[in-house]
N, C-alpha and C positions, 0 to 999 in steps of 0.2 A: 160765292156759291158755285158746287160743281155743276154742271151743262153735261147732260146724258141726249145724245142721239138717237132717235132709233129710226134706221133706215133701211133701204132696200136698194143698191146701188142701180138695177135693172129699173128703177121708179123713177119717173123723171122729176116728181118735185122734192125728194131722195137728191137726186144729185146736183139741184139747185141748191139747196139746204147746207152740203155738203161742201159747195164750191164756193156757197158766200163765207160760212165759216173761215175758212182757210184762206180765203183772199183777205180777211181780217183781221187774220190773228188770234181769231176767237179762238180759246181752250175747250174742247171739248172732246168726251167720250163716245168713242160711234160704237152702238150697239145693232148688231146686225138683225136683221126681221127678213127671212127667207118666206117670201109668198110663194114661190114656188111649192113650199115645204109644209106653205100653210101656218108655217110658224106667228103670222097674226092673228089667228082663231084661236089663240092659246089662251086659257084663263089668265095666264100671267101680265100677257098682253094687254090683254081688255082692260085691265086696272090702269095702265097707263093710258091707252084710249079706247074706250067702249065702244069706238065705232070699228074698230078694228082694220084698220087701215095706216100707210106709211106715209110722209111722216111725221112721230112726233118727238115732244121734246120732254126732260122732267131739269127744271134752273132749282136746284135746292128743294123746296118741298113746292113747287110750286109745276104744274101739268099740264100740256096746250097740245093741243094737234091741230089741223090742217093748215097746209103749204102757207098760202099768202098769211096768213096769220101767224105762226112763226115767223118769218122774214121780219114783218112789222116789229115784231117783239123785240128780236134781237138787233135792230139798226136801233130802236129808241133804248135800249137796257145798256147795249156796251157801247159807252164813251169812244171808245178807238175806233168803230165803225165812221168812214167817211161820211160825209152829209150827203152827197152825190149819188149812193144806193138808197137815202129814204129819207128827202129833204124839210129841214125843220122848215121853210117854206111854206103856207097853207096852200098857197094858189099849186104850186108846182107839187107839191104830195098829192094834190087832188087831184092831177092831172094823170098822177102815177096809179091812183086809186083806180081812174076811168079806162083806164088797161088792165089792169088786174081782173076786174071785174068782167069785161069785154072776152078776157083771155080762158075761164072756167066754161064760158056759153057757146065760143064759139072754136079759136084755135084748138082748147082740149079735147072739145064734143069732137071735132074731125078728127083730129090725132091719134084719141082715144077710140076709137069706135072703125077707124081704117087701120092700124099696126094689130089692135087684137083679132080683126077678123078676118083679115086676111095671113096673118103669121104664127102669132104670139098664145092665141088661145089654147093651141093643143099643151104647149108649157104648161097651160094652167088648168088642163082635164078640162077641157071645153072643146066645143067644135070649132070649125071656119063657119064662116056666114059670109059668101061672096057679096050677097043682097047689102050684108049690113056692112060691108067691107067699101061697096061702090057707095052705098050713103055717105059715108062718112070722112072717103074724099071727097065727094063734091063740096062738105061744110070745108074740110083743110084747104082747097083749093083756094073756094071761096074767101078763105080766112086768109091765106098766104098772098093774097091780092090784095086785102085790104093793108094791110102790114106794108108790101110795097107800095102803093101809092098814100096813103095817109096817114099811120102810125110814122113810117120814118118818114124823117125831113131835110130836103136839101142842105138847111144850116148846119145839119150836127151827124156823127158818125152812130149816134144813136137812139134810140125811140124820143119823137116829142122833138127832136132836133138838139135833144144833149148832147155836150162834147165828152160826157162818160157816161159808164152804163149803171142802170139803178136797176132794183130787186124786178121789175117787169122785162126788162132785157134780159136778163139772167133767166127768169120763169119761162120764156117764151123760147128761146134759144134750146134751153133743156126740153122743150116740150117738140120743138122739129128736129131736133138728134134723135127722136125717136125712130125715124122714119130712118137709120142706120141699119136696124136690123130685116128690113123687106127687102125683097128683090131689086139686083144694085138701078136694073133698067127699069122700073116702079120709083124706084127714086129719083133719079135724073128725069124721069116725064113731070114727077109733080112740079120738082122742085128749078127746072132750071129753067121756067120762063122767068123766075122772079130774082133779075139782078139786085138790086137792091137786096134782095132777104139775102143773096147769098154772100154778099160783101158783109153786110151788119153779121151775118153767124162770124166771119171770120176776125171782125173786129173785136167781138165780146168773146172769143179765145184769146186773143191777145191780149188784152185789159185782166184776163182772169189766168194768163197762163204761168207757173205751169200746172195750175190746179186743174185749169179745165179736163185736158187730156187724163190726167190722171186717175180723174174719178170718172174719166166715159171709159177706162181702160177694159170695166167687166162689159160694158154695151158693147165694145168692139169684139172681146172674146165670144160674145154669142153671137154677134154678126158673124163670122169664123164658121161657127157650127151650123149656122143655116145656111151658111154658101155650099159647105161641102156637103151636106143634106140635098138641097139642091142641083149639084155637080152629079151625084150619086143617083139622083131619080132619072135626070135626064140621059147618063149612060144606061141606065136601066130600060 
């Protein structure tokens, strides 16, 4: 069965989706979905998913969208996916579940809720909201703490203490590359009390390289344009 993509490389569960494929060898067709452009409010769209959001997927006649849920599909559907991103294991799949689920409520909620409102939103014909901007670091902060001391673990190079990375390292990784596109000195305050988090992002580039970069390539072209945006207000 052909595998249809539809993503948004600027999405971060977009470029999870993206970079498990490819580190697996999966065949698939990436069909582009410009949010920017709105291109997911399109009737065409909706048919593949009614909730209108990136990303999803169409395996033959068969139609699924949100993130963790593709992953799942596709670790158990193609045989060549390792067992290490989505283990036939009960105890230890469950243990993958109890981060996934962890990571929509609390890493996303911050993530999501401090890059749009402090950056991203005018992208998307919205305003800033500094108010909702400082909420939703203190959840990423908060979450970025947790992550360092109890999700990773002294035994292993990656979450839960694995010696490889599964679909929640991968989801989670993508989810703090978000924070590429804000102000570089916004970045460096969140992010570099947390050694640990900052060794693990670069270990799950390595595990996944050269895919990782490749598909952050459009995240770094607009980090570009908000730097010189930036550069430009302040000689102003």
């Amino acid at each position: 069965m052909s595998l249809k993509v539809y993503v948004d490389r600027l999405s971060q569960p977009s470029r999870a989706l993206l970079i498990f494929c490819k580190s697996n060898g999966i065949e698939f067709e990436e069909v582009p979905i410009e949010l920017s452009k709105g291109q997911h409010r399109s009737p065409e769209f909706a048919e593949i998913n009614p909730m209108k959001q990136v990303p999803a997927i169409v395996h033959g006649s068969f139609k699924l969208f949100e993130s963790h849920a593709i992953l799942r599909y596709l670790a158990s559907a193609f045989p060549e996916v390792a067992d290490h991103w989505y283990p036939s294991d009960l105890q230890k799949r469950a243990k993958i579940e109890s981060v996934l689920d962890w990571h929509h409520s609390n890493l996303r909620r911050g993530s999501v809720g401090y890059v749009l409102n402090s950056t991203l939103a005018p992208a998307l014909g919205l305003p800033l909201n500094p108010q909702a901007a400082a909420e939703g670091e203190k959840v990423l902060s908060a979450s970025l703490a947790k992550i360092d001391t109890y999700w990773l673990q002294k035994d292993g190079s990656f979450l839960l203490g694995n010696s490889q990375p599964s679909i929640a390292d991968l989801n989670l990784v993508c989810e703090i590359m978000q924070l590429e596109v804000v102000d570089e000195k916004d970045r460096d305050r969140i992010l570099s009390p947390h050694k640990n988090v900052l060794k693990w992002i670069d270990d799950v580039k390595s595990a996944t390289a050269p895919h990782f970069d490749e598909i952050h390539a459009t995240l770094f072209k607009v980090k570009e344009i908000f730097q010189k945006q930036r550069s430009a207000g302040a000689s102003t």
